[in-house]
C-alpha positions in Angstrom: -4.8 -8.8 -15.2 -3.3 -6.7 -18.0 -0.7 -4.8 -17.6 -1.8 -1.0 -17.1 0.8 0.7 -18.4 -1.0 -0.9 -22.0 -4.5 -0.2 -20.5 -4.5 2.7 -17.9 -6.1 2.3 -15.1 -9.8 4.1 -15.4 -10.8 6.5 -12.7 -14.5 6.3 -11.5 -15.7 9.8 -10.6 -18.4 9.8 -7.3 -21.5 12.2 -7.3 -20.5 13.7 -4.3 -24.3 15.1 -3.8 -25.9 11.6 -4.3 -23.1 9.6 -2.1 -23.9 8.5 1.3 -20.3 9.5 2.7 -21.2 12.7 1.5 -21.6 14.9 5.1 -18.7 12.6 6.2 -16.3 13.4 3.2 -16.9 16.6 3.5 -16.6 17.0 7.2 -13.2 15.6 7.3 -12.0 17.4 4.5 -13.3 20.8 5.7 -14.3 21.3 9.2 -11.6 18.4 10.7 -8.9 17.2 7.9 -8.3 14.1 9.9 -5.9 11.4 8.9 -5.6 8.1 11.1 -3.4 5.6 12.1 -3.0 2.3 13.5 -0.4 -0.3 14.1 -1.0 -4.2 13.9 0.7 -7.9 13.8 0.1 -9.8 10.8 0.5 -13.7 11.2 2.7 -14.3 7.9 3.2 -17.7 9.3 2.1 -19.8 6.4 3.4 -17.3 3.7 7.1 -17.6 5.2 7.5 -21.2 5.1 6.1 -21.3 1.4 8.4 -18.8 0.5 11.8 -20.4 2.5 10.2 -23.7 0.4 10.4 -21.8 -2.9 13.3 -20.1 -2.4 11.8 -16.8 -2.8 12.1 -13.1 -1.2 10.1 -11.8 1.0 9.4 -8.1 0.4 8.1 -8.6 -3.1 5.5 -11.0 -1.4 4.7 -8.8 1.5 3.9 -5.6 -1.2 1.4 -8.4 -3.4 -0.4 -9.1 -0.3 -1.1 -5.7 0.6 -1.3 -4.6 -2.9 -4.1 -7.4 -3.1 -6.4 -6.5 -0.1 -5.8 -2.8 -1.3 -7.4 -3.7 -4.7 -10.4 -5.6 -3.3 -11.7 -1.9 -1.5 -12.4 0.9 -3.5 -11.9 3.2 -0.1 -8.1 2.1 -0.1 -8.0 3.6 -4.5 -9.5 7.1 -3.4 -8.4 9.9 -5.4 -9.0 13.1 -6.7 -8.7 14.1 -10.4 -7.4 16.9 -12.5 -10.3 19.0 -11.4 -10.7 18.0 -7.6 -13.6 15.8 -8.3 -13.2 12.4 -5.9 -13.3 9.1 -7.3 -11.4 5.6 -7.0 -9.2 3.5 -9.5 -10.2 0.6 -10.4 -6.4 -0.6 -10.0 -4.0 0.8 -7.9 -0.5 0.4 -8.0 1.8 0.0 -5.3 4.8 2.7 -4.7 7.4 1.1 -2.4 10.9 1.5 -0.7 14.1 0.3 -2.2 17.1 0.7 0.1 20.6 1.7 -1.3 23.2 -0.2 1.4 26.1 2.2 -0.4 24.9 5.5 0.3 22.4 4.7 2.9 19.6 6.5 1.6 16.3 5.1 -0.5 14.3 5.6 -3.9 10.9 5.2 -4.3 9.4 2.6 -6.9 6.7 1.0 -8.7 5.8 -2.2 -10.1 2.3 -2.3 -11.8 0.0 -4.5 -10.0 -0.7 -8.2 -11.6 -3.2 -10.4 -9.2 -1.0 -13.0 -10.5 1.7 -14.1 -7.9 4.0 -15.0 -10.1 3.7 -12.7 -12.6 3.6 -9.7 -9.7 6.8 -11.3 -7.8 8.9 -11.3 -11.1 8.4 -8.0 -12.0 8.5 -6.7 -8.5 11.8 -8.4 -7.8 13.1 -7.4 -11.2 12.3 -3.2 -10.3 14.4 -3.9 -7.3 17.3 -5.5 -8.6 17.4 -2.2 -11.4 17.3 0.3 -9.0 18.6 -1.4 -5.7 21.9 1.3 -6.5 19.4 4.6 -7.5 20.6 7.6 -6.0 17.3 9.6 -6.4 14.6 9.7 -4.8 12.4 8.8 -7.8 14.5 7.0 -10.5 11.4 5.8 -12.4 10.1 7.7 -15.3 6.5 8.6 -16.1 5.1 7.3 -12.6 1.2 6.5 -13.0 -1.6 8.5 -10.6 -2.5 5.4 -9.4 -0.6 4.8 -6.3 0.0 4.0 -2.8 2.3 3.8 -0.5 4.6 1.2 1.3 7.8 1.6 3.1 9.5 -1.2 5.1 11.8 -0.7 8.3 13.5 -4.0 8.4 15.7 -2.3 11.4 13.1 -1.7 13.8 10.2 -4.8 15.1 8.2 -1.8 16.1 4.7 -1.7 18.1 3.2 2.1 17.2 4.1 4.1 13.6 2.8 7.2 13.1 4.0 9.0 10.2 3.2 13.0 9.8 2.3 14.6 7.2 1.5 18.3 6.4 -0.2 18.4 3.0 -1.8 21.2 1.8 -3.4 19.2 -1.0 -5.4 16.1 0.3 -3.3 13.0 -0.1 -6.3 9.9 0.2 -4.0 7.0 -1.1 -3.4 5.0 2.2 0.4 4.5 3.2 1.8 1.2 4.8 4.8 0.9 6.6 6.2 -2.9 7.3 8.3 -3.5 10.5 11.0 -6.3 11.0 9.4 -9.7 11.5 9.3 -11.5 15.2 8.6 -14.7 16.2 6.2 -15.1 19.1 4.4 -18.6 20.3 5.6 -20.7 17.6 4.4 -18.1 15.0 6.2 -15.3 12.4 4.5 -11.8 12.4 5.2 -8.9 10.4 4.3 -5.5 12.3 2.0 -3.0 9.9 1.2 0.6 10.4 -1.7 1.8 8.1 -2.6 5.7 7.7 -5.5 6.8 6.3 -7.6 9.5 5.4 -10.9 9.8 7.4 -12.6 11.6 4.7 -12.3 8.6 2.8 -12.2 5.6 5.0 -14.1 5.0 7.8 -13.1 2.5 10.9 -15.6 -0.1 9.4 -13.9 -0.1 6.1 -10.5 -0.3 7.6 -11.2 -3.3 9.7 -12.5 -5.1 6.6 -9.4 -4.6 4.8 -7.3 -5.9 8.1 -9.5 -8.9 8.0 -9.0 -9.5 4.4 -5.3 -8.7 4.3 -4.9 -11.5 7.2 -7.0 -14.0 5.3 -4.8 -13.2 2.2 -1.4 -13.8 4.0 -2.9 -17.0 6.4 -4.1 -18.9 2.9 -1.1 -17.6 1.1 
């Protein structure tokens, strides 16, 4: 996959008056702006023991794996342009948390997407390591459009997230949030919150991404 920073990301515009979400989009956007929420386990079993074998990290793989399912759905690249028309990228980059242990606050960052592991985990672990000591909240210039959100609490094995947000300008990128790992019957599971915009993504289309992401991270 090239990098997009070469060749941007295209944005696909939807005829709002021909689409069949179209009394749901607008319904949720309108009458009941709805975002949702929900809180799983991920068995990251298989993908743990290949990264202890490899020597590798295991944030960097955690953001490819949900940066992968993520690209595979077009509901999880929603966006709205310039204008306010909808439409999805075609790639969406992932926009994640980098902890600074001196002054105990964080910085937001992207990598741009490669379905490559290899070539992802590189440049993923290579953004960290420049900006594990950023004292801004943004320390990246010229961010793309294309993003979406992940933040990790490493502190806290959690079993609900909700995060709240009061936007007055629709925000339909989804936003993850990874919890600390636990081990339970013999297996390693990494605790995901996923919000959502309704308008957008329907329950049907979020539990295909949750059955994708877990077939991503079991065959890892």
């Amino acid at each position: 996959m090239k990098n997009i920073l070469e060749n941007p990301a295209r944005f696909n515009a939807i005829d709002i008056n021909t689409w069949d979400r179209k009394t749901h989009y607008e319904h949720y956007l309108n009458n009941v702006r709805c975002t949702y929420s929900f809180t799983l386990n991920i068995d990251i079993s298989s993908l743990a023991e290949k990264l202890k074998s490899r020597k590798l990290k295991t944030y960097p793989a955690q953001i490819y794996i949900i940066s992968k399912a993520v690209n595979l759905f077009k509901e999880f690249k929603m966006a709205l342009d310039g204008e306010g028309g909808l439409g999805w990228w075609d790639i969406a980059n992932p926009s994640y948390t980098v902890f600074n242990k001196s002054t105990e606050t964080f910085s937001c960052v992207f990598t741009t997407f490669d379905d490559d592991f290899a070539v992802f985990y590189d440049a993923c672990a290579k953004d960290m390591e420049a900006y594990t000591d950023a004292r801004t909240l943004f320390p990246q210039r010229d961010m793309p459009k294309n993003l979406f959100a992940i933040s990790s609490l490493p502190w806290i094995d959690f079993t609900s997230f909700n995060l709240n947000a009061d936007l007055n300008t629709p925000y339909f990128a989804p936003i993850f949030t990874i919890g600390r790992h636990f081990d339970q019957d013999g297996k390693k599971h990494m605790p995901l919150s996923v919000q959502v915009h309704h308008s957008v993504c329907d329950g049907f289309h979020a539990g295909k991404f949750v059955q994708t992401l877990r077939e991503i991270s079991m065959g890892f």
